[in-house]
N, C-alpha and C positions, 0 to 999 in steps of 0.2 A: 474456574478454568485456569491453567498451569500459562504463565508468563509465555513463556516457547511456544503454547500451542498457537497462540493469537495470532501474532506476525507467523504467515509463511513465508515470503520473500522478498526484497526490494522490487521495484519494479520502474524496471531501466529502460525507457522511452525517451524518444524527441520530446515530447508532451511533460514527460517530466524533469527532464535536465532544463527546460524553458522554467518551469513553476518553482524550482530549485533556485535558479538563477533571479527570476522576477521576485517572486512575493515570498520565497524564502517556505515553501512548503515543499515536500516527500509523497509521494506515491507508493502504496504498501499494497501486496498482498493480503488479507485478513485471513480468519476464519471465519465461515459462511453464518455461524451464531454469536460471533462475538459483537459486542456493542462496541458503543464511541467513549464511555467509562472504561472499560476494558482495553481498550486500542489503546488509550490515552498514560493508564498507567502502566502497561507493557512496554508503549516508548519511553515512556521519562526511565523507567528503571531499567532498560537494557542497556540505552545508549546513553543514558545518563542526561537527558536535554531537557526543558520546559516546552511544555506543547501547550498553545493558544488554542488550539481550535481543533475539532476531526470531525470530517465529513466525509458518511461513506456510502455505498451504495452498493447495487446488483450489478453485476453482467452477465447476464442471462444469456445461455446456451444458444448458440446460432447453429439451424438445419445445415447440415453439410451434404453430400452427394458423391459417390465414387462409383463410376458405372451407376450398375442397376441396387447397388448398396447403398439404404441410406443409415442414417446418424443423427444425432446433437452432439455437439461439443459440452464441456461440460460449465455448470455454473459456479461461477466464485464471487466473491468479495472484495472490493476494494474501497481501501480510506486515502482519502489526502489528509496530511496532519500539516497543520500552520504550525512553524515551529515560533516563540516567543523573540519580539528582537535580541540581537545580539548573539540570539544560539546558529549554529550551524552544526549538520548533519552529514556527511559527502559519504557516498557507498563507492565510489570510483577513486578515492583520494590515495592517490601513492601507486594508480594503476597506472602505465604507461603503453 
């Protein structure tokens, strides 16, 4: 699997500007096949960082409803990555 495909997007939450700030991990988009080997060296060689740790998981599709129309949302992927002490990551850095 090609580097780009893995990470689809940062993913810019209260939730994650707290884990950013606290314990010094990121919240990522994935792709729905890719692993936590995969995740891990997509981060180190994109952004150039040491990653400690990646944990990832489902978010499974929640039934929606509009009128008599219904739905799922769709399902995706996401990793938290523990970056190594010392590294820092900022997706907002220079943003004002």
């Amino acid at each position: 699997m090609n580097l780009h495909d893995v990470i689809r997007k940062p993913l810019l939450t209260e939730k994650g500007a707290y884990l950013n700030e606290t314990a010094n991990q990121v919240l990522l988009e994935v792709a729905p096949d890719a692993n936590k080997i995969e995740v891990k060296r997509a981060v180190e060689e994109m952004f150039k960082v040491k990653v400690a740790k990646v944990a990832t998981l489902r978010v499974r599709g929640k039934q929606k409803r509009l009128g008599r129309h219904e739905g799922v949302t769709r399902q995706w992927k996401k990793a938290i990555v523990t970056l190594k002490p010392g590294e820092k990551l900022d997706f907002l850095e220079g943003v004002k």
